[in-house]
C-alpha positions as CSV (number, residue, x, y, z in Angstrom):
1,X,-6.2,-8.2,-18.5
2,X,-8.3,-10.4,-16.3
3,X,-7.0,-14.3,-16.6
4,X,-9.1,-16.8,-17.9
5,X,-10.3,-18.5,-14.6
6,X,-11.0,-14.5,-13.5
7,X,-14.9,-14.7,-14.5
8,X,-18.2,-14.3,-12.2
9,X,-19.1,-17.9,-14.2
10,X,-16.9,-19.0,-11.3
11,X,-19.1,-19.6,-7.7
12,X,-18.2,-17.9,-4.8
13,X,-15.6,-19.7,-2.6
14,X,-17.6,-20.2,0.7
15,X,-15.8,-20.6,4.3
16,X,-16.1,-24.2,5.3
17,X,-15.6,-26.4,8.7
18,X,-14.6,-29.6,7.5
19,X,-12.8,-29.7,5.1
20,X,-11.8,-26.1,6.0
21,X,-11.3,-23.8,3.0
22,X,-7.7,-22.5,2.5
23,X,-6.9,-19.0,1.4
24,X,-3.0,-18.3,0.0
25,X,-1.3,-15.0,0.6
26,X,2.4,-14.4,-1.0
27,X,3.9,-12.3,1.5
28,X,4.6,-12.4,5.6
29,X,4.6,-8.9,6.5
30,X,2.0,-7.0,8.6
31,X,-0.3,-6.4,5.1
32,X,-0.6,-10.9,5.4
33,X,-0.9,-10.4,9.1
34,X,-4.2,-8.4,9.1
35,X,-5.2,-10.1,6.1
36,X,-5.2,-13.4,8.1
37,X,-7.0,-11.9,10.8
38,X,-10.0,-10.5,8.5
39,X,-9.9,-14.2,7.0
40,X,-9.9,-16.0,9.9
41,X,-12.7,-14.1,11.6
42,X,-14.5,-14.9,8.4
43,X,-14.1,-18.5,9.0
44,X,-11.2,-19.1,6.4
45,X,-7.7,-20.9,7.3
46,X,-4.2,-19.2,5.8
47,X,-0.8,-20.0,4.6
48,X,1.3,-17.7,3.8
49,X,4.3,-18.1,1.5
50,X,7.6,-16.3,2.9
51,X,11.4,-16.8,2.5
52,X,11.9,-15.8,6.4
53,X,10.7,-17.9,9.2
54,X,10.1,-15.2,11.4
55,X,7.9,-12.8,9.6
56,X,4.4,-10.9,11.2
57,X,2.2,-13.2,8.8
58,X,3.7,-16.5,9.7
59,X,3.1,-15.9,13.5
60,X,-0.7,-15.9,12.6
61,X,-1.4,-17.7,10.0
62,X,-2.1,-21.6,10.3
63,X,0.6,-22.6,7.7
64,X,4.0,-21.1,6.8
65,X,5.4,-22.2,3.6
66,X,8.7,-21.3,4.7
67,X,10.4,-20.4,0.9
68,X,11.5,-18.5,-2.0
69,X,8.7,-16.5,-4.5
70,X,9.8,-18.3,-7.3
71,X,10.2,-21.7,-5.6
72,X,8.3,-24.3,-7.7
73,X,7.9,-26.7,-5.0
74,X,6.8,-24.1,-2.0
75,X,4.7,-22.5,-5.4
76,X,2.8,-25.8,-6.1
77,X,2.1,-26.5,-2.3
78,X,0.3,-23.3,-1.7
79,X,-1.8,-24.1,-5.4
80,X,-2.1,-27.5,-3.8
81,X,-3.8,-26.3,-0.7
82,X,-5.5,-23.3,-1.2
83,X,-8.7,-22.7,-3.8
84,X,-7.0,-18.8,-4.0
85,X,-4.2,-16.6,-3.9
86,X,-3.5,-13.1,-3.2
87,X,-0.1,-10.9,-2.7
88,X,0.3,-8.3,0.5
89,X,3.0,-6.6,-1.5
90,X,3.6,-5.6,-5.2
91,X,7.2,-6.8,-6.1
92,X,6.0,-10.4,-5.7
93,X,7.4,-12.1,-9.1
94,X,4.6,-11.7,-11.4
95,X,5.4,-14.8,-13.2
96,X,5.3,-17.0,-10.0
97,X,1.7,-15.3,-9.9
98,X,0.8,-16.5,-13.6
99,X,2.1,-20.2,-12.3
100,X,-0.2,-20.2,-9.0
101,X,-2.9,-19.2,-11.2
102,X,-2.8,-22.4,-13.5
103,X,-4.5,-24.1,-10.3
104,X,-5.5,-21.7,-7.9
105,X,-8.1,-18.7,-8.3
106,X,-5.4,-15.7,-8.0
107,X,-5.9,-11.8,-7.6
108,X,-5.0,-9.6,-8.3
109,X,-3.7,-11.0,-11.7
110,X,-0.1,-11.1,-13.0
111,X,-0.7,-9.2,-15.8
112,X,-2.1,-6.6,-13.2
113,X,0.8,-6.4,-10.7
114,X,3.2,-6.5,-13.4
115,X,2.2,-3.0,-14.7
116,X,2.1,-2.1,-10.7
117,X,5.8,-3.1,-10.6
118,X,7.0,-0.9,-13.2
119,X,7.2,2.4,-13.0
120,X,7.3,3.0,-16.7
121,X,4.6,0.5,-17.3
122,X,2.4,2.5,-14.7
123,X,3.3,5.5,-16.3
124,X,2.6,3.8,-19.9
125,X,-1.3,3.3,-18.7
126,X,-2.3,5.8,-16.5
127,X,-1.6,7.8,-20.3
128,X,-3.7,5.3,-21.8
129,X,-5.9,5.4,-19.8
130,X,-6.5,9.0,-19.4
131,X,-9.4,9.8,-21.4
132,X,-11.1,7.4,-19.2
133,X,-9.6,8.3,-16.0
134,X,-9.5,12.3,-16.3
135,X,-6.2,12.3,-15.1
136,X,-2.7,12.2,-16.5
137,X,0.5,11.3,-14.6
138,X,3.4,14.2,-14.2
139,X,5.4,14.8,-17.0
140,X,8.3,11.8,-17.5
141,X,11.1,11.0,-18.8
142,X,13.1,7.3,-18.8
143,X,16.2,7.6,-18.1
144,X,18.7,4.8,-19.3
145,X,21.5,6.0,-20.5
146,X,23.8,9.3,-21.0
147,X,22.1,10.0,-24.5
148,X,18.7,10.2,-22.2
149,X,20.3,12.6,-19.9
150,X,21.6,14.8,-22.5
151,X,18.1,14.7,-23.9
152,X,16.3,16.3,-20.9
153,X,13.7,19.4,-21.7
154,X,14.7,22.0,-19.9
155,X,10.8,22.0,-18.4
156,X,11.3,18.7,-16.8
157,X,13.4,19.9,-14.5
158,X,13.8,20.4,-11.7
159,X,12.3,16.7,-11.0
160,X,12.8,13.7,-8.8
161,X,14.8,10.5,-10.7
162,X,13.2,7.3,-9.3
163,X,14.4,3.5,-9.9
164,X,11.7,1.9,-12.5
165,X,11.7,-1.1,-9.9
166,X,11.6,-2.0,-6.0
167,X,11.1,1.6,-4.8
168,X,8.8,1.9,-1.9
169,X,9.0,4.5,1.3
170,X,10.6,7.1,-0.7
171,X,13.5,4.4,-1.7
172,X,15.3,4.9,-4.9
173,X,14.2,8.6,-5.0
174,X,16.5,11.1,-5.4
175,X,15.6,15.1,-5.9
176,X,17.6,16.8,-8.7
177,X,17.7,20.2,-9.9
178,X,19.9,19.8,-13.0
179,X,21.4,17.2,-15.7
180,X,24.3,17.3,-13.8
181,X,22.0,16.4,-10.9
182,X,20.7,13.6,-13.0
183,X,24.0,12.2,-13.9
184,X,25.3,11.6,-10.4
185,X,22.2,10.3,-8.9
186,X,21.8,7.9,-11.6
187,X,25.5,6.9,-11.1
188,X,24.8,6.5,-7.4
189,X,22.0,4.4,-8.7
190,X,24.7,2.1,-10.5
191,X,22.8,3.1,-14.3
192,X,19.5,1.3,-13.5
193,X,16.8,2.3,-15.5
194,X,15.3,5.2,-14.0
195,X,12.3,7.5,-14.5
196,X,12.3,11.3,-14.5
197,X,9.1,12.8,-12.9
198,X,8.9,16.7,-13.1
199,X,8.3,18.1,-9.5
200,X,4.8,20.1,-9.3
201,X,3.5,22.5,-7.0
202,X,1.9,19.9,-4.4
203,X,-1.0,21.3,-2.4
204,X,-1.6,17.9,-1.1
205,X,-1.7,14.1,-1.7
206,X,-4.6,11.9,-1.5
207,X,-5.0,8.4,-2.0
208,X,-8.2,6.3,-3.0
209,X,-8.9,2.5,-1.6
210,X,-11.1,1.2,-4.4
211,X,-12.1,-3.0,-4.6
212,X,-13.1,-4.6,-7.7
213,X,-15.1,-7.9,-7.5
214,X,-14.6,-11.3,-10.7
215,X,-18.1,-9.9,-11.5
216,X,-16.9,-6.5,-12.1
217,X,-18.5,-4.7,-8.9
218,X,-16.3,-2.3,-7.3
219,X,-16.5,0.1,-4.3
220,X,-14.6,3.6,-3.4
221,X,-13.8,4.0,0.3
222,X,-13.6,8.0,1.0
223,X,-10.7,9.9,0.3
224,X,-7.9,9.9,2.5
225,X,-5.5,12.8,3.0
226,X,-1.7,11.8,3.3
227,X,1.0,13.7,5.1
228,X,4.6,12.3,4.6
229,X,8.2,12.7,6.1
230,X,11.3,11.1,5.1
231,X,9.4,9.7,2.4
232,X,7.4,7.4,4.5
233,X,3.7,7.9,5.7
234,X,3.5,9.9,8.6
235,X,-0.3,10.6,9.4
236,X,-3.6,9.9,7.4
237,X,-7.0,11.8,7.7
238,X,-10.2,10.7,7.0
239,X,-12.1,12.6,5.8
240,X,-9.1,14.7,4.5
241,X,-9.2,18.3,5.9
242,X,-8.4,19.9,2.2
243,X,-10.6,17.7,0.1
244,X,-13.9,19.5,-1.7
245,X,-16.7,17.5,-2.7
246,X,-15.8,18.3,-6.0
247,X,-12.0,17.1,-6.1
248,X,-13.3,14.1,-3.9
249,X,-15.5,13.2,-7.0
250,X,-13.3,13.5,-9.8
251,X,-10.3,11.2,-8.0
252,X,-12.7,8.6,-7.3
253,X,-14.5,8.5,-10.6
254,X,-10.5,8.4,-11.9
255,X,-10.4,5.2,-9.6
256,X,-13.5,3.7,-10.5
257,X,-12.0,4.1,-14.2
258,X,-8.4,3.1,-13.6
259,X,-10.0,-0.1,-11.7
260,X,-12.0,-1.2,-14.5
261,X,-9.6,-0.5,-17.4
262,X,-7.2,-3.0,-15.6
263,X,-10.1,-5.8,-15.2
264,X,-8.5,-5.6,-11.9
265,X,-9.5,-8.1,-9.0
266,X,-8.7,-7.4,-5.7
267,X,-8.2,-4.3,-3.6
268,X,-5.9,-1.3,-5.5
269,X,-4.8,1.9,-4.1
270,X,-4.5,4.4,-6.0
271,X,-2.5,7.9,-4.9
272,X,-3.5,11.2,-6.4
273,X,-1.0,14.6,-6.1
274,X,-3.9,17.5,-5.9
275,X,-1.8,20.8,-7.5
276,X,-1.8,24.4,-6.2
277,X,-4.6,24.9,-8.8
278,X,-7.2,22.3,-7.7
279,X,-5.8,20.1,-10.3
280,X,-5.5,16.3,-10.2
281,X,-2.6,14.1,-11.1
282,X,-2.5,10.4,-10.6
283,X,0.8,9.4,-8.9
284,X,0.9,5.7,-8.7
285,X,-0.8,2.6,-7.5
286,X,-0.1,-0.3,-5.5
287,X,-2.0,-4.0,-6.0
288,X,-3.2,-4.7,-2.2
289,X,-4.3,-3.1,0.6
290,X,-2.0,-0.1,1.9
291,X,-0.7,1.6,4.5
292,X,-3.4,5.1,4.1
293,X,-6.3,2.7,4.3
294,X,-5.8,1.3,7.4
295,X,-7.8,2.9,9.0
296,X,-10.3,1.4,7.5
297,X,-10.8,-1.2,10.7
298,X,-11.4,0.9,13.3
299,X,-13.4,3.5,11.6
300,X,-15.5,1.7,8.2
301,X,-18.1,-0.9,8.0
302,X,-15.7,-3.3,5.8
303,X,-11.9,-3.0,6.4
304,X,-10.0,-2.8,3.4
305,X,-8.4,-6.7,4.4
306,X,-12.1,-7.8,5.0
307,X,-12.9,-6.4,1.3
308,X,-9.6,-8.2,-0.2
309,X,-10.8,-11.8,1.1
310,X,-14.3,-11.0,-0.1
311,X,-12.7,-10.1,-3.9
312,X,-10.9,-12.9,-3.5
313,X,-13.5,-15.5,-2.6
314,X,-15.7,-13.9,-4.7
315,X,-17.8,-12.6,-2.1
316,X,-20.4,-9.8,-2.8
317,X,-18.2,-6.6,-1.8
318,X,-18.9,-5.1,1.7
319,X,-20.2,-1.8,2.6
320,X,-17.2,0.6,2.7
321,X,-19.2,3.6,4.2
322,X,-17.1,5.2,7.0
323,X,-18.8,5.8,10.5
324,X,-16.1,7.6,12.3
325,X,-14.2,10.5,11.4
326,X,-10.6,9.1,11.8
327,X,-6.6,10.0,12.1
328,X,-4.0,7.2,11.2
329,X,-0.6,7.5,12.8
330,X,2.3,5.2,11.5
331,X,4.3,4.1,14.5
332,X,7.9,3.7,13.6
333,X,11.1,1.7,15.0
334,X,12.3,5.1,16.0
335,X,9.9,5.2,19.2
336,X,12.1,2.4,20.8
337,X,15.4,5.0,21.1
338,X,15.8,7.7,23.4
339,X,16.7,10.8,21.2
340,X,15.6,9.2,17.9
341,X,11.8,10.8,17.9
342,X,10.7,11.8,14.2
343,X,14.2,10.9,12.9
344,X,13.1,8.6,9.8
345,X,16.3,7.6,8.8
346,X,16.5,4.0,7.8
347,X,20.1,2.8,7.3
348,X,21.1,3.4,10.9
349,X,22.2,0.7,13.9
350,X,18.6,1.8,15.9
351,X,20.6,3.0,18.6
352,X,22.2,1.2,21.6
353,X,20.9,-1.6,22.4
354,X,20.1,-0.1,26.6
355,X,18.6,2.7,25.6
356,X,16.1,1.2,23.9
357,X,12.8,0.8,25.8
358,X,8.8,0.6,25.3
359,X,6.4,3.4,24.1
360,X,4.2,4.5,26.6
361,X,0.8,2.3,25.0
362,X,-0.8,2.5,28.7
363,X,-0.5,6.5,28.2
364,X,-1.7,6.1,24.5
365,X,-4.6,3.8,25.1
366,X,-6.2,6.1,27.9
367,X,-7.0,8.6,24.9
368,X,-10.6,8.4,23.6
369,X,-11.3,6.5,20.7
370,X,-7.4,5.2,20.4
371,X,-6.9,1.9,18.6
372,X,-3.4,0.5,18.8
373,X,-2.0,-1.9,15.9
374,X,1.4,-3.6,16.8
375,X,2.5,-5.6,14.1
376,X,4.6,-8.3,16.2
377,X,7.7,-7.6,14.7
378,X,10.3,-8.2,17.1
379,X,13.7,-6.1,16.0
380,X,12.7,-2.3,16.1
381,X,14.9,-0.1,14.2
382,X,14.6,3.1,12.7
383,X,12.5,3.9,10.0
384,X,11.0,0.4,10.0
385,X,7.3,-0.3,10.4
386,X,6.1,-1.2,13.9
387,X,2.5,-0.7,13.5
388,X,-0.2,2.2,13.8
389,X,-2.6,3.9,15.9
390,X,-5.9,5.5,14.8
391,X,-8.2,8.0,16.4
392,X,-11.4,7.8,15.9
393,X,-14.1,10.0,17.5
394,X,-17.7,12.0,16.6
395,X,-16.1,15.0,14.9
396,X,-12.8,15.5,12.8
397,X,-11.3,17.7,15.0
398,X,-11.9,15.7,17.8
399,X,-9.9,13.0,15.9
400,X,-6.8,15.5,15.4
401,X,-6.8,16.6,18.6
402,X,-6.3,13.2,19.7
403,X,-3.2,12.8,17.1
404,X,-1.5,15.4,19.0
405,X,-2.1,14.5,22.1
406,X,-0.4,11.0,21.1
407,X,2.5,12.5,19.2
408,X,2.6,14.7,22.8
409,X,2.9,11.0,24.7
410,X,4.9,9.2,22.1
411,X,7.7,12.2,21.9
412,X,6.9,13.0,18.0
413,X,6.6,16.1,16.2
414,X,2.9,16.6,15.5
């Protein structure tokens, strides 16, 4: 799947002074904002490629293409000016990724994030995969039609009907317990294609950061341990407080064989559902850096946005061994509302306007080993991203104890 100009033939793309060397992101979210950071501090400049002008990325980077994915002008500017290309989310067009790379070095590849953006596709070849992987996906069904419904097993249910595209944060999700179940959610969903995943008995969910140089070297970061509510990522634990050494194993030799089945370039994470039994099912993946691994700059040797300039620039791959035991907390709009703690409902107004009023950081950065991560984004509303916080400290539990003690300051549920 790699593309053509996707070989170690090619040299490694070294930071310059003068000129400087340019490195392209498509995307201006916080994912492009630490990316430019790790790039910068590497001696690399950045444009980012965004339709809004006021996005985290652009505030950092030293260009902002201020434009559409699939403009051809803003498209040919960024080939024009920088010798690579990389996404900070997965629903970037895949053919405006296939144009950049006519000119530009660009990864992950088209052909890669394509399969990324489609649920069924996913679904499609983790199967194919699977006798290289040791994994299989949930039993599935598509959905695209009344006929489809009708033709439910009786064993796939009950399940969870997801949108085939653009779902993210537990968007386009909906539980269902029966055909009839089926039928109104995929009404709701105005007849979308959909996919139907059978619900299994969850013990936990993990998800492994893996990178993948042009020259086919790739790393596994440890396994991280995700908690969840509302559908978005609540809390990650490294190491993860459930995971054996031998469930650790299999879902990163899964990852190592996922990674090299796509010819993948880039950093991928891959999330695992580990089953009452001990079991292992492969979930999904997402072509970037993501939200579980970011603890990975406070607590590893290379951060997962360090590793994705070096795949990218065809760097030798960094050390990914962790030296802290670490806890990741997601820090949402709702902290900003008096009353609106925990409440992870996006859709609403945020609350009014004069009772809205800063977390208590001072509070927060008097714990030990706390590392705070505000993403610049100026409009805080509920359920929307404001940035993290990570704990790091000598011992695991020392690390948890210091999760609580935030949640404590910050009015959250631990």
């Amino acid at each position: 799947m790699n593309q053509p100009q996707q070989t170690a033939s090619l040299p490694a793309l070294l930071p310059t002074a003068t000129p400087p060397t340019w490195l392209g992101v498509m995307g201006g979210g916080q994912l492009g904002r630490m990316f430019a950071h790790a790039a910068q501090s590497m001696g690399y400049k950045v444009a980012v490629l965004e339709p809004a002008a006021d996005c985290p990325a652009g505030d950092v980077a030293e260009r902002l293409i201020t434009a559409g994915y699939t403009d051809p002008a803003a498209l040919a500017a960024l080939s024009a000016l920088c010798a690579a290309v990389t996404t900070e989310f997965e629903n970037v067009p895949a053919d405006s990724m296939a144009l950049l790379a006519q000119a530009s070095f660009v990864a992950p590849s088209a052909a890669c994030v394509s399969i990324a953006q489609d649920r069924v596709a996913e679904k499609r070849f983790f199967v194919d995969c699977a006798a290289a992987s040791g994994v299989m996906p949930a039993p599935h069904q598509v959905i695209a039609s009344a006929a489809d419904i009708a033709a439910i097993p009786d064993a796939l249910l009950p399940g969870i009907l997801k949108t085939v595209r653009m779902g993210y944060d537990g968007k386009g999700q909906v539980r269902v317990n029966s055909r009839a179940d089926v039928q109104a959610a995929f009404a709701a969903m105005n007849g979308v294609t959909c996919l139907l995943e059978k619900m299994l008995p969850l013990a936990y969910e993990v998800s492994v950061l893996t990178a993948r140089g042009a020259d086919g070297a790739s790393v596994v970061y440890p396994i991280a341990e995700n908690v969840h509510r509302d559908g978005i990522l609540f809390t990650t634990t490294v190491p993860g407080p459930n995971v054996d050494a031998a469930c650790a194993c299999r879902a990163q030799d899964a990852a190592r064989a996922i990674v090299a089945r796509l010819g993948y370039v880039g950093v991928l994470c891959i999330e695992f559902f580990v089953l009452d039994d001990g079991s292992l099912v492969v979930n999904e993946m997402a072509p970037r850096p993501h939200n579980s691994g970011h603890y990975t700059i406070d607590a590893c040797v290379t951060s997962q946005f360090a590793q994705q300039v070096r795949a990218m620039a065809r760097l030798p791959l960094g050390d990914c061994r962790q030296h802290s035991p670490a806890v990741m907390l997601n820090i949402l709009g709702d902290l900003w509302f008096d009353g609106a703690a925990g409440e992870n409902s996006e859709g609403g107004d945020g609350g009014d306007a004069d009772s809205a009023r800063e977390p208590a950081w001072d509070r927060l950065l008097a714990l030990p080993g706390a590392c705070l991560h505000l993403y610049g984004k100026d409009d805080a509303r509920r359920g929307r991203k404001m940035g993290h916080a990570t704990f790091v400290a000598p011992t695991l539990a020392d690390a948890q104890a210091q999760l609580r003690a935030a949640c404590a300051i910050l009015g959250i549920a631990p």
